[in-house]
N, C-alpha and C positions, 0 to 999 in steps of 0.2 A: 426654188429647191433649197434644201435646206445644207450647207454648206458643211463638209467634212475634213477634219483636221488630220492630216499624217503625223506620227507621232515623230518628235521632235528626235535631231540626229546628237550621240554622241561619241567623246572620243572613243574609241575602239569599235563601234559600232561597222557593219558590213554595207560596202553600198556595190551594188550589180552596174557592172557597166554592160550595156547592148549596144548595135550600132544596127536600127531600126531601118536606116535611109539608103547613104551609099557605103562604098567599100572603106575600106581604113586599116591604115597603112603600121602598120607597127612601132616604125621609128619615131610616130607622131605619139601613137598612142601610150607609149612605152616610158616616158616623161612624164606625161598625166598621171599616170599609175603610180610613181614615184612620188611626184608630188604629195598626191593623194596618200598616199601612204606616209610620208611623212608629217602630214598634219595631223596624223595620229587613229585614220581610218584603214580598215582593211576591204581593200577592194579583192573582188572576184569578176571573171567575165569567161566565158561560154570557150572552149580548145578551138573552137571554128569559126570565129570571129570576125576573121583577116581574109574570110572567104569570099573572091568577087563574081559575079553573074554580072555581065554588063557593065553599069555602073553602078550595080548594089551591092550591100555587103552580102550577096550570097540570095538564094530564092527566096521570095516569100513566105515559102515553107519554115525556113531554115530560121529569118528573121522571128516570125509569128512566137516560133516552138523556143525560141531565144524570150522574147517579154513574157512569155507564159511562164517558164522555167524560172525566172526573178519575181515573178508574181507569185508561184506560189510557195516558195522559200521561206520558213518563218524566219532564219536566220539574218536574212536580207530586209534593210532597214529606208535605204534607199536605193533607186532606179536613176544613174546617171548615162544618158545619150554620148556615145563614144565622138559622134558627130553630126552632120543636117548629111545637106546634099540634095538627096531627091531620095522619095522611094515610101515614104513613111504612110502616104495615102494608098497604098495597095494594101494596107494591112487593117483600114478601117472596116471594111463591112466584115471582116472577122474577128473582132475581136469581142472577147466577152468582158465588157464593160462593169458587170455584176461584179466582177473578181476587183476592179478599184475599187467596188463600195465595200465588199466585202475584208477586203487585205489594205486599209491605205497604206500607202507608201509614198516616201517624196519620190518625186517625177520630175527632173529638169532635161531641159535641150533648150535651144533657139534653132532658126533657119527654120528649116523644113520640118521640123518636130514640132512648130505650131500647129500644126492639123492636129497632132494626136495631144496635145494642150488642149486648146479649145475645145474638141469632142468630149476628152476625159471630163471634165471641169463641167461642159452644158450637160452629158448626160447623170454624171454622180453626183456632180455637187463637189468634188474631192479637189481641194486646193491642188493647182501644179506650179511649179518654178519656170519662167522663162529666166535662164541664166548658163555658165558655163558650163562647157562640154567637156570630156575628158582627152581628146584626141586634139582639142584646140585651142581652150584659156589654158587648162590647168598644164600644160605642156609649158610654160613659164610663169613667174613669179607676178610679173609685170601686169598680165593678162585679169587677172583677178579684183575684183573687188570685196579686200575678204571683209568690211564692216557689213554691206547686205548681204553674204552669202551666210554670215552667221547670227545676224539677225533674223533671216528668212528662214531657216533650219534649224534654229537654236530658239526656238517659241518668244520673241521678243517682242510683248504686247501690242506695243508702239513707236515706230521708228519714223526718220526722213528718209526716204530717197536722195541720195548727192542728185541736187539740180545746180549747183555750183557754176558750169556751165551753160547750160540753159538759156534760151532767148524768150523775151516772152513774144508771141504773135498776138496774141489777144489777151486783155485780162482779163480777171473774172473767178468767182469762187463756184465751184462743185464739190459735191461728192456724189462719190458711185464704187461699182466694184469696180475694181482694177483688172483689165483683160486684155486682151491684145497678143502681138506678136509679129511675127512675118509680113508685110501688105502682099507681096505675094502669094501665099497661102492664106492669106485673109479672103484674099479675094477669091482664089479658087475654089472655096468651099462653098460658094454661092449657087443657088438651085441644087443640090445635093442637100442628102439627108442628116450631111454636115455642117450645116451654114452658121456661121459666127451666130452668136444670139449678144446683140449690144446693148439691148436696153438696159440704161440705167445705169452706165459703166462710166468710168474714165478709161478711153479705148490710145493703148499705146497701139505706136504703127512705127514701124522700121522696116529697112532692108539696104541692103547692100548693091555696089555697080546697076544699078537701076537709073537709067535717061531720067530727067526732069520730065519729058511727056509722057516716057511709061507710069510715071507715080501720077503726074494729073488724068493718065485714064485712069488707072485703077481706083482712085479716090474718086472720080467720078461712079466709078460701076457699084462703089459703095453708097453712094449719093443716090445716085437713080433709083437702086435696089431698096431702099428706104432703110441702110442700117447707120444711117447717122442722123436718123430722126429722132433716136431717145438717147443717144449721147449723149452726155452731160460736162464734159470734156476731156482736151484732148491733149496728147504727147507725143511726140516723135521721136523717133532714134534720133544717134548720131548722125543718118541716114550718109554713112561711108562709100566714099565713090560715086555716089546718084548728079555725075554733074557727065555734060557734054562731053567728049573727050577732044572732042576742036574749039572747048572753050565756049563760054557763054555772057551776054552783056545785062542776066539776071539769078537774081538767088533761086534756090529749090524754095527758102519760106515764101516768096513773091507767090510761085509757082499754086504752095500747097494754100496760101492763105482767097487766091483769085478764085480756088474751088469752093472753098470754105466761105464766102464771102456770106453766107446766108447763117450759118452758123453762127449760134448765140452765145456759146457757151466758152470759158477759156481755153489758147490751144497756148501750149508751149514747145520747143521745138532744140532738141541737142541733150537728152537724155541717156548714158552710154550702155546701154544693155543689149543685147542682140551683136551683131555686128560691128564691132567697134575697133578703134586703132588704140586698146588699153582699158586693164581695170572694167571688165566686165562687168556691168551691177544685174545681181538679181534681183525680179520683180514676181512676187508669190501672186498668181493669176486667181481670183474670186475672193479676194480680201475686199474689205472696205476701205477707201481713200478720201482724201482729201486734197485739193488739188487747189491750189491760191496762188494768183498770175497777180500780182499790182507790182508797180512804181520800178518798171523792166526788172523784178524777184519774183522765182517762182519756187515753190513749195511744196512739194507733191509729199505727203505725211500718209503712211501706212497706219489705218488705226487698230488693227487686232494681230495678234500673231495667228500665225499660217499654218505654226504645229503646235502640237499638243503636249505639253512638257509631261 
């Protein structure tokens, strides 16, 4: 499919915030907003926002009629997720997907707003952001990563990813598109009419408070299901919190590389995007990459811009 560019974000330009998942809380969000406004963006978002239904930010209804309403806003430039949580998969088998080809527009979240990443991205083609939320990086300075976020929004042909950090587990050069997100909702979209489509990717994988045995099933359920058979390589979160809480006498890389063990391709492993304790990096999901694991450096290199200057 042939890839579609959102057009590129500037100062004064309008970005919608929604909050697709769970509920969200004002004081959190109300910092974001500021922030956000300060770097020279005018944000807007919906009088009903703070609305909860269980643990959503309000009915499906409510949510739906909220992304439709920044969908079809010409004045709206980009679509930023107030936060994840849960909730965002009640709103997949409605949504008219035609309106991303039609309107692009940047699209960022993490957490639980991977489902509606992945879907958007497999069925249009229309590049999305996995990066900060307005309810939870941009709510402090700290949180941010602003060399990707305005790389990734501000059409910059060709960038690094900070792998600065980064362990390598295996080495090795690929390229592929760049995709990924949540292993959690990676994995739930499996057998639905949503299911990750990897081939041919550099497929990041993160998440948060998640067991070391709940990440090697779910990397298994990815293995068995055959979507690490055209992987071309691989990246992990920070993977925040994913440890024992009574302590343990092995690493998550141990963990993730004994499933991996058949895998041929580079995997590198401490990449801060998603989930992170700081400096959020966005990652623009159906770009081309380049991924170079040698000599324990690794390199993950964005080769096109994401928008459209």
């Amino acid at each position: 499919m042939k890839s579609i560019r959102p057009p590129r974000l500037h100062a004064g330009d309008k970005i919608g915030v929604i909050a697709p998942a769970s509920n969200v809380k004002p004081e959190l969000l109300e910092p974001g907003i500021r922030l956000l406004n300060k770097m020279g963006y005018e944000t807007v978002y919906a009088p009903d926002i703070f609305t909860q239904d269980l643990y959503f930010a309000g009915t499906a209804d409510r949510r739906l009629a909220e992304l439709n309403a920044m969908m079809k806003r010409s004045d709206i430039q980009a679509i930023l997720c107030a936060r994840g949580g849960y909730g965002a998969n009640h709103l997949l088998t409605r949504i008219d997907f035609e309106k991303f080809r039609q309107h692009p527009k940047i699209f960022m979240g993490y957490s639980d707003i991977t489902s509606l990443l992945t879907a958007i991205t497999d069925r249009t083609g229309l590049i999305t952001f996995h990066g900060p939320m307005a309810a939870k990086d941009f709510a402090t300075l700290e949180a941010i990563d602003f060399p990707s976020w305005h790389n990734s929004v501000g059409g910059i042909g060709e960038w690094n990813v900070p792998t600065d950090k980064a362990e390598v587990l295996r080495p090795g050069h690929a390229q592929g598109r760049l995709y990924g997100g949540c292993l959690t909702m990676l994995t739930a979209s499996l057998d639905t009419p949503f299911a990750i489509q990897t081939e041919d990717t550099i497929l990041f994988i993160e998440d948060v408070s998640t067991k070391p045995y709940q990440i090697d099933r779910m990397l298994m359920q990815l293995r068995l299901a055959g979507k690490l058979d055209r992987v071309q390589g691989m990246v992990f979160g920070e993977m925040l919190h994913c440890t024992q809480p009574e302590g343990q006498n092995y690493t998550l890389p141990q963990v993730i590389m004994r499933v991996l063990e058949q895998f041929e391709g580079p995997v590198i492993y401490g990449v801060k995007s998603g989930h992170v304790s700081g400096r959020n990096i966005t990652l623009p999901i159906g770009v081309q990459a380049d991924l170079t694991a040698e000599g324990g450096r690794a390199t993950l290199r964005v080769m096109e811009a994401a928008t459209e200057a």
